[in-house]
C-alpha positions as CSV (number, residue, x, y, z in Angstrom):
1,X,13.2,23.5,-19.5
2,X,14.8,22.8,-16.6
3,X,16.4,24.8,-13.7
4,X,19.1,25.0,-11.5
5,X,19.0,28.2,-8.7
6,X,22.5,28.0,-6.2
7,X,23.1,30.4,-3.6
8,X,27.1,31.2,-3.3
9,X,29.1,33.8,-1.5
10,X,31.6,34.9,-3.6
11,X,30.7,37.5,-6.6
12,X,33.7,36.8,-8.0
13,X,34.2,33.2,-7.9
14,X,30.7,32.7,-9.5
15,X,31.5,35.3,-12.1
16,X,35.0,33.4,-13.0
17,X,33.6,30.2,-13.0
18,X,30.7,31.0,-15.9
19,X,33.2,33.6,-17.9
20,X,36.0,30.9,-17.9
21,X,33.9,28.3,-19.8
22,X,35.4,27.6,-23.5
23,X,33.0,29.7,-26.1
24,X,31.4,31.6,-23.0
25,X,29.4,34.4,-24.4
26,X,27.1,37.5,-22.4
27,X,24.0,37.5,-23.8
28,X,21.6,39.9,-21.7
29,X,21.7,41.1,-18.2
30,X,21.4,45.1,-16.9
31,X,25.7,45.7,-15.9
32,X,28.0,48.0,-18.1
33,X,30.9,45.6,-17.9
34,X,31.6,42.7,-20.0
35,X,35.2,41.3,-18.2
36,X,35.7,39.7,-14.7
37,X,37.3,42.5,-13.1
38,X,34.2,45.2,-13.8
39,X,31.8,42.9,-13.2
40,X,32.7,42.1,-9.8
41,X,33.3,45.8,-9.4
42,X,29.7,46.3,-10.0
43,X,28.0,43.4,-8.0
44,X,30.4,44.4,-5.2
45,X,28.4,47.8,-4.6
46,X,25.6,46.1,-3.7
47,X,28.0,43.4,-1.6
48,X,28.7,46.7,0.2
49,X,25.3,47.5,1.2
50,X,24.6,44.2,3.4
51,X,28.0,42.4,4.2
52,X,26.3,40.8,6.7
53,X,24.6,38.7,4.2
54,X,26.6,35.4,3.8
55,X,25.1,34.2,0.4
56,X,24.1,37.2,-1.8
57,X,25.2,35.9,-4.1
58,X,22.2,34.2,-7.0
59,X,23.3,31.4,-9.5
60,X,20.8,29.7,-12.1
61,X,20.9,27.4,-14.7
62,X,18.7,26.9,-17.5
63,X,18.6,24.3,-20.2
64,X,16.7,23.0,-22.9
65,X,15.9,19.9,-24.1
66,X,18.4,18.4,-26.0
67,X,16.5,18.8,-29.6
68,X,15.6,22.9,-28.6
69,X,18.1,26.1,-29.6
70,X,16.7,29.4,-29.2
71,X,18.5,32.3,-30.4
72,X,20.4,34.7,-27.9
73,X,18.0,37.2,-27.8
74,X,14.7,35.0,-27.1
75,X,16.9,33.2,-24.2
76,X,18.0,36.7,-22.8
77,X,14.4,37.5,-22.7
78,X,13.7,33.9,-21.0
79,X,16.6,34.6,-18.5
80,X,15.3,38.5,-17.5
81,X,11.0,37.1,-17.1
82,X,12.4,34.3,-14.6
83,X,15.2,36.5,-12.7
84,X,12.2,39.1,-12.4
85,X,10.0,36.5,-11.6
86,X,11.9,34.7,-8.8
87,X,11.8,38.5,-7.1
88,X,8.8,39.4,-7.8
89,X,7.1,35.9,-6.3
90,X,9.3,35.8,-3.4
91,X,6.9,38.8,-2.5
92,X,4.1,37.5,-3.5
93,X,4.2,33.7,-4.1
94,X,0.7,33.4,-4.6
95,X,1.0,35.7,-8.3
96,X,2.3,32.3,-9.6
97,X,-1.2,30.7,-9.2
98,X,-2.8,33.3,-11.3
99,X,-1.4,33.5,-15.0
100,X,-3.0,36.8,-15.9
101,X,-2.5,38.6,-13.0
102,X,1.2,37.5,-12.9
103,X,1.8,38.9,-16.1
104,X,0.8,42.1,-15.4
105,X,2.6,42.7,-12.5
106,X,5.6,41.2,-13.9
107,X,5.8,43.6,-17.1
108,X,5.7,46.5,-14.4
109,X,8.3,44.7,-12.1
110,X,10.7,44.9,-15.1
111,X,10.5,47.9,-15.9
112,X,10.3,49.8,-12.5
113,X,12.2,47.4,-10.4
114,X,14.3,44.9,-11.9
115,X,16.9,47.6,-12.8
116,X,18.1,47.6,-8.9
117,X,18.8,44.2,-8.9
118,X,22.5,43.6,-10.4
119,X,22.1,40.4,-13.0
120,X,24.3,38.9,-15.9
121,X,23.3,36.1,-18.5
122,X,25.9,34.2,-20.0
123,X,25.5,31.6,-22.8
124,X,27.4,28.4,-22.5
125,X,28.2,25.8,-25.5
126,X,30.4,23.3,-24.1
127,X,27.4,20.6,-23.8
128,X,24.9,19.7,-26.2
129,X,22.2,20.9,-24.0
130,X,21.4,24.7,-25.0
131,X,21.8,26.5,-21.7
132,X,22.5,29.6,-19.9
133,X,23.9,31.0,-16.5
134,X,22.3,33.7,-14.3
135,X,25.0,35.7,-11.8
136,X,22.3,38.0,-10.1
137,X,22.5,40.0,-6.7
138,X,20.0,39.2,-4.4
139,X,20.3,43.0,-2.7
140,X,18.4,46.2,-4.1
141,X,20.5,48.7,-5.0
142,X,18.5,51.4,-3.6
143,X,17.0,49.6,-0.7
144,X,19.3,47.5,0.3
145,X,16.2,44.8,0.5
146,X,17.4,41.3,0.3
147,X,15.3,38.9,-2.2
148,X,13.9,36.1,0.1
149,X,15.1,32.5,-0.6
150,X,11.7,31.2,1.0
151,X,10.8,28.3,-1.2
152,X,12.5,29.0,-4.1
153,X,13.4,26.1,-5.7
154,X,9.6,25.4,-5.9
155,X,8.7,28.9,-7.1
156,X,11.2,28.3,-9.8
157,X,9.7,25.0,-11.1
158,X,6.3,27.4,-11.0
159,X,7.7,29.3,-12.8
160,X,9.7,27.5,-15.7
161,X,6.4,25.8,-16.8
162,X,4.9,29.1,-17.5
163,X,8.1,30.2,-19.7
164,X,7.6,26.9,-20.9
165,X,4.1,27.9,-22.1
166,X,5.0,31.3,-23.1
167,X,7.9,30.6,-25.5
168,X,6.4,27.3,-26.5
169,X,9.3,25.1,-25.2
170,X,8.9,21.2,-24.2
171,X,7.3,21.2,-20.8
172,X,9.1,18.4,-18.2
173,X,7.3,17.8,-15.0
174,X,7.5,18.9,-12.1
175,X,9.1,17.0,-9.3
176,X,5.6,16.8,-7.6
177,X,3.8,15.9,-10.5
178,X,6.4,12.7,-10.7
179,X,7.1,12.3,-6.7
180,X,10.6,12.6,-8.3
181,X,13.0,15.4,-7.8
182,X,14.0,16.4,-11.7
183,X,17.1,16.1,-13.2
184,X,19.5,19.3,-12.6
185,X,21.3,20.7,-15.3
186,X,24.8,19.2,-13.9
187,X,23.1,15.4,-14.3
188,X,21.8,16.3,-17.8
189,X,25.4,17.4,-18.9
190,X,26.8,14.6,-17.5
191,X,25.0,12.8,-20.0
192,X,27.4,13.7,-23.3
193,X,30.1,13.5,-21.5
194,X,30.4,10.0,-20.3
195,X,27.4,8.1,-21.9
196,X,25.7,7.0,-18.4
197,X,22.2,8.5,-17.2
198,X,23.0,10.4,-13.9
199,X,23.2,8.0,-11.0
200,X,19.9,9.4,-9.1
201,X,18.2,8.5,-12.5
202,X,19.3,5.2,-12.8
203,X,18.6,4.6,-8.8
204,X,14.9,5.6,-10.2
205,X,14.9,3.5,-13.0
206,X,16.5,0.4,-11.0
207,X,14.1,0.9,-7.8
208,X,10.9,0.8,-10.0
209,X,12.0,-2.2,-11.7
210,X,12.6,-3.8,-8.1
211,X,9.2,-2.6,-7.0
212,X,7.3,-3.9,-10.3
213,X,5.6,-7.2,-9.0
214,X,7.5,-7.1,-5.8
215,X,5.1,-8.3,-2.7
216,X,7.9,-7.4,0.3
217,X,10.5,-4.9,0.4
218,X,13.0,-8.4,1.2
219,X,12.0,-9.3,-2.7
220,X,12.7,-5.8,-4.2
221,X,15.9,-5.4,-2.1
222,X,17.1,-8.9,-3.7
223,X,15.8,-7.8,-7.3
224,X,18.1,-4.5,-6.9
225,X,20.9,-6.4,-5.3
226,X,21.2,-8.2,-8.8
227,X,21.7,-4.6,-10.2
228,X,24.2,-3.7,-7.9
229,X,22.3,-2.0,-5.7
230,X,22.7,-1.7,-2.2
231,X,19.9,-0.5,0.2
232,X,20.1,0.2,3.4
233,X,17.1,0.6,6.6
234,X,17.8,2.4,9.5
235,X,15.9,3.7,12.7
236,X,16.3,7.4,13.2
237,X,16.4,9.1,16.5
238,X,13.3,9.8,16.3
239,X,12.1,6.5,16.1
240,X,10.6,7.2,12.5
241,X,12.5,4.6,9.4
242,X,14.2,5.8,6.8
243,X,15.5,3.6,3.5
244,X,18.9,4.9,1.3
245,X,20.6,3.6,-1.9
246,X,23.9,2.6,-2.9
247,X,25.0,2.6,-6.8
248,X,28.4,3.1,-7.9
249,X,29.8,4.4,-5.1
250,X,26.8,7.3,-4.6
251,X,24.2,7.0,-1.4
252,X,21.5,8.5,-1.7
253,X,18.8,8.7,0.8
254,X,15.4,7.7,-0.5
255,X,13.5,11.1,0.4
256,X,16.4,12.9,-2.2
257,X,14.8,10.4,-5.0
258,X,11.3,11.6,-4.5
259,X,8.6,10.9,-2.0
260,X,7.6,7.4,-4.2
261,X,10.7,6.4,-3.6
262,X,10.9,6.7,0.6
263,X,9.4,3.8,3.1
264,X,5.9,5.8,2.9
265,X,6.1,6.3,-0.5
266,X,6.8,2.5,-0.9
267,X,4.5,1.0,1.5
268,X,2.0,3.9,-1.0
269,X,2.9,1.7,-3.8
270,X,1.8,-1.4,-2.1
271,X,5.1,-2.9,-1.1
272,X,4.8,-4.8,2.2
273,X,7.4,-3.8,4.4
274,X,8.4,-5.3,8.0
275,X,10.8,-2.9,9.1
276,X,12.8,-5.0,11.6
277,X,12.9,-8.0,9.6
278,X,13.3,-6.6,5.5
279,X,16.5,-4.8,7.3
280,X,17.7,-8.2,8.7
281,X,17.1,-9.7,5.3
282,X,19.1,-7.1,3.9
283,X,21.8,-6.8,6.4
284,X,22.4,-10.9,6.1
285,X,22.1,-10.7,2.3
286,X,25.0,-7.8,2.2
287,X,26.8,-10.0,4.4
288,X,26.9,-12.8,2.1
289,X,27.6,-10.7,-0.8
290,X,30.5,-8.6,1.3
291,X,31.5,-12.2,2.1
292,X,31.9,-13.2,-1.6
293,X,34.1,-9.8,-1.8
294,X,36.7,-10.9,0.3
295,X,36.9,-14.5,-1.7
296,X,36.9,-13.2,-5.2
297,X,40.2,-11.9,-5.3
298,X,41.7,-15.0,-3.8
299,X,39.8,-17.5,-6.4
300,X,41.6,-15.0,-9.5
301,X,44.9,-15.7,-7.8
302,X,44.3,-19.1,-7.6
303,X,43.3,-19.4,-11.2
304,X,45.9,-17.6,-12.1
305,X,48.8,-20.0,-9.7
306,X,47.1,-22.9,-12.0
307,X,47.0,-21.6,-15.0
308,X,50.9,-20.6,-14.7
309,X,51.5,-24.5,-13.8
310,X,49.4,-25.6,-16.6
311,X,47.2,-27.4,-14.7
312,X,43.9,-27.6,-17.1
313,X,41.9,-28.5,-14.5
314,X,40.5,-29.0,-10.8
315,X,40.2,-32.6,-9.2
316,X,38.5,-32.9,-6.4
317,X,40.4,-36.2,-5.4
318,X,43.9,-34.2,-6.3
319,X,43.3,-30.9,-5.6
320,X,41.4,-29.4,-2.8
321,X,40.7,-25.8,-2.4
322,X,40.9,-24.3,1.6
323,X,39.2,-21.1,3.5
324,X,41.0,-21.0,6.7
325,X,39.2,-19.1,9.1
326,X,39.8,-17.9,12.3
327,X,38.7,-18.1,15.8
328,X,36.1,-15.6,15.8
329,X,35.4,-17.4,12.5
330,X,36.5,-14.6,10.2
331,X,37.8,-15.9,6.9
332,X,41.7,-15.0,6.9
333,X,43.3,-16.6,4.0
334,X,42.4,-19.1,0.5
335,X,44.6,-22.0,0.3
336,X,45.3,-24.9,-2.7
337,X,46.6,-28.4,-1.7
338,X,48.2,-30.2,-4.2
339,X,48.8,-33.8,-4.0
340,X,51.0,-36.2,-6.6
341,X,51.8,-39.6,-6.3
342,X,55.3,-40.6,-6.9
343,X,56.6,-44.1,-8.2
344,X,56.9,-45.8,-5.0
345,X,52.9,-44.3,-4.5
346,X,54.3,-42.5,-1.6
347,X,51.8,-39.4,-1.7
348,X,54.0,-35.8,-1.7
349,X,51.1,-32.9,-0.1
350,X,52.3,-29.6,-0.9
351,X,49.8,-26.3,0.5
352,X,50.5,-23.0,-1.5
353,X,48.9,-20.0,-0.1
354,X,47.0,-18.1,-2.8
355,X,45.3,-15.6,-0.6
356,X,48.8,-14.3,1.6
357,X,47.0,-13.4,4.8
358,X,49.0,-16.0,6.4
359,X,52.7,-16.7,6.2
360,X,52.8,-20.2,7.2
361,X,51.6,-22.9,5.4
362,X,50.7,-24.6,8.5
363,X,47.8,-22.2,9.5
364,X,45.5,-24.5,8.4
365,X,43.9,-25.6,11.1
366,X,40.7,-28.0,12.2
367,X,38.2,-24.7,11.9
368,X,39.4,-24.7,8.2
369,X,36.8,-24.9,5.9
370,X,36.6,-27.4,2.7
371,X,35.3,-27.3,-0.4
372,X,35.6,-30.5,-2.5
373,X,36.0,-28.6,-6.3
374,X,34.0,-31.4,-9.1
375,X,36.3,-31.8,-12.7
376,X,35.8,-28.4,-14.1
377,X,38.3,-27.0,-16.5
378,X,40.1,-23.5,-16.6
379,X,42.3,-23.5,-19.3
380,X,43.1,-20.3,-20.9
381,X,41.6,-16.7,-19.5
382,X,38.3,-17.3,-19.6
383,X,36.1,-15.4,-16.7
384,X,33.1,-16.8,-17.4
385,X,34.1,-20.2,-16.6
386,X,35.9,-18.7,-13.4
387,X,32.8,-17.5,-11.9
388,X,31.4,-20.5,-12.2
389,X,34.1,-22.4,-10.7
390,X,33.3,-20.1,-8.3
391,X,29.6,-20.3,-8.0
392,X,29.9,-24.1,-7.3
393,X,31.9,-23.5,-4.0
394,X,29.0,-22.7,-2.1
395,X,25.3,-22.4,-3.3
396,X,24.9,-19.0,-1.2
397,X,26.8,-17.2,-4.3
398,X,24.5,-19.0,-7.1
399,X,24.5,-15.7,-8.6
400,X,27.8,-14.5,-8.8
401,X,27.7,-13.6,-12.3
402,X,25.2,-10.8,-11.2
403,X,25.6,-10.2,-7.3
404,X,29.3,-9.6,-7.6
405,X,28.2,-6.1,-9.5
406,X,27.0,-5.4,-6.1
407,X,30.2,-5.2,-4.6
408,X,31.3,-2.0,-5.8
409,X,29.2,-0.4,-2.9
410,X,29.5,-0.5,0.6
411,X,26.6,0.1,3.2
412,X,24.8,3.1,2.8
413,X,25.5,6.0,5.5
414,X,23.2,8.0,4.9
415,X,19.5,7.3,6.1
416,X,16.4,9.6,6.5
């Protein structure tokens, strides 16, 4: 089973947001009302108590594996043991290191003391995962004693794996046992819904792959390059390194992975790693592939300019392809040159800018860069052979077919 706990503000807003979910049922809990209105009536009289309290406000999530259902009344009990629980251990976190003794103190807890702490447990079906939602008060009603948040996403992965014992449900580890952080309810339901793994796991899966039989860091970073993603090394302030991710659009730093997957828990796995010169590596690398960016889009319109003149294919000695660059030696524009040879062997050059950076035609200048293009044909809208039209420009993007996946994400920004 796995767990979620959130700590939010508003009674209200948490209420609406688990009652407004399609097919939305309360299962268990200890309030008298059943609609949004009486609900946050209720929770509001403890709000009263400490309004100085900026997040009184508990949220958790728990779902089963995706081939588990229990029926509402054994997850009502699972949702009242692990609210009571998560109070009860915030007292005394040590009660979760003795089974037994827990036990006992939580059936008391229940019944003497659980009843001043507001809760709600609504059942959700609009994912296959089985799951429910906690909306609990963190404040005692007759104390006005506010539940400590000390540790508590680690008491809570304490204590799932003993509900996982008790109701006999399938245990998944916890994130210490892995030196990953596990999946969160949200990343599981993601799963349905779009038919892609959550992107931290596939950042796991890809950075393990990268690692398998990598000597350096410089090797791995290549290896996850090819899969599109991005990493990133970075001094801190402190003067410690830190590495971070890129997939897809998501950075990720690599402490939020797990500890296996930060520079200790790297150089732990026996990667080799130069700090100064695995981020030069990588920075050069990005370059290039950041490079390749900027020149993709001109090579499609360039296909696409011959391919709507029927031109079947590229001669070097007749057609030549042109990456003006600037002073500072920035690429600014793509350019074709087209040369035909009239009856009187007079030869006509014409220069059509693909890549419209430039106005002129006669930008080209001496710092221009050429690169002869061999017989290759491009007849009809095939991408493959494109990209490797493309690939024979230069042997720095040898790989286009896979490092072009990388493109999709920029430099990481955040580093720890």
């Amino acid at each position: 089973m796995i767990g979620k706990i959130m700590k939010n503000s508003s009674f209200k807003k948490t209420t609406q947001y688990v009652l407004g979910k399609p097919g939305a049922v309360m299962i268990g809990g200890n309030m008298a009302a059943y609609d949004l209105s009486g609900l946050t009536r209720e929770f509001l009289t403890s709000r009263d108590l400490r309004p100085e309290i900026k997040h009184p406000v508990y949220h958790i999530s728990l779902s089963l594996s995706r081939d588990e259902s229990l029926n509402d009344e054994r997850f009502a009990a699972i949702a009242s043991r692990y609210i009571a629980g998560m109070i009860l251990s915030a007292k005394e976190p040590d009660l979760l290191d003795d089974e037994r003794r827990f036990d006992e103190r939580l059936e008391k807890f229940t019944e003497e003391e659980l009843p001043c702490y507001l809760h709600s447990v609504f059942r959700h079906t609009d994912r296959q995962h089985d799951h429910i939602h906690i909306v609990a008060s963190r404040i005692n009603l007759q104390s006005g004693e506010v539940v400590s948040d000390s540790f508590d996403r680690y008491r809570s992965q304490k204590l799932i794996r003993i509900l996982e014992r008790e109701f006999d449900l399938v245990r998944v580890p916890s994130s210490w046992e892995v030196g990953e952080r596990a999946e969160t309810i949200a990343q599981l339901e993601m799963t349905p819904v779009t038919g892609k793994r959550a992107a931290i796991a596939r950042l796991q899966e890809h950075i393990d792959c990268a690692l398998d039989g990598s000597l350096t860091l410089s090797s791995a970073a290549e290896k996850l390059l090819e899969r599109g993603v991005s990493v990133d090394l970075r001094q801190l302030k402190s003067g410690a390194w830190g590495i971070s991710y890129g997939l897809d659009g998501v950075t990720v730093p690599g402490y939020r992975l797990g500890s296996r997957y930060s520079l200790n828990g790297i150089k732990r796995r026996g990667v080799l790693v130069s700090e100064w010169r695995d981020r030069e590596h990588i920075r050069q690398r990005l370059e290039q592939v950041r490079r390749l960016q900027k020149l993709l889009p001109g090579v499609l319109n360039l296909w696409r300019y011959l391919n709507s003149r029927r031109v079947s294919f590229i001669d070097g000695q007749n057609y030549r392809l042109l990456v003006q660059r600037s002073k500072q030696g920035q690429d600014r524009g793509m350019f074709v040159i087209y040369r035909k040879q009239d009856e009187g062997g007079n030869e006509d050059g014409k220069l059509y800018q693909v890549l419209a950076l430039e106005r002129n035609a006669d930008a080209v200048t001496k710092e221009s860069v050429e690169f002869e293009l061999s017989r290759l044909r491009i007849e009809g809208r095939d991408f493959e052979k494109l990209s490797r039209l493309f690939a024979r420009l230069s042997s720095v993007y040898d790989r286009i077919s896979t490092i072009s996946t990388a493109m999709r994400s920029d430099a990481p920004n955040a580093h720890r």
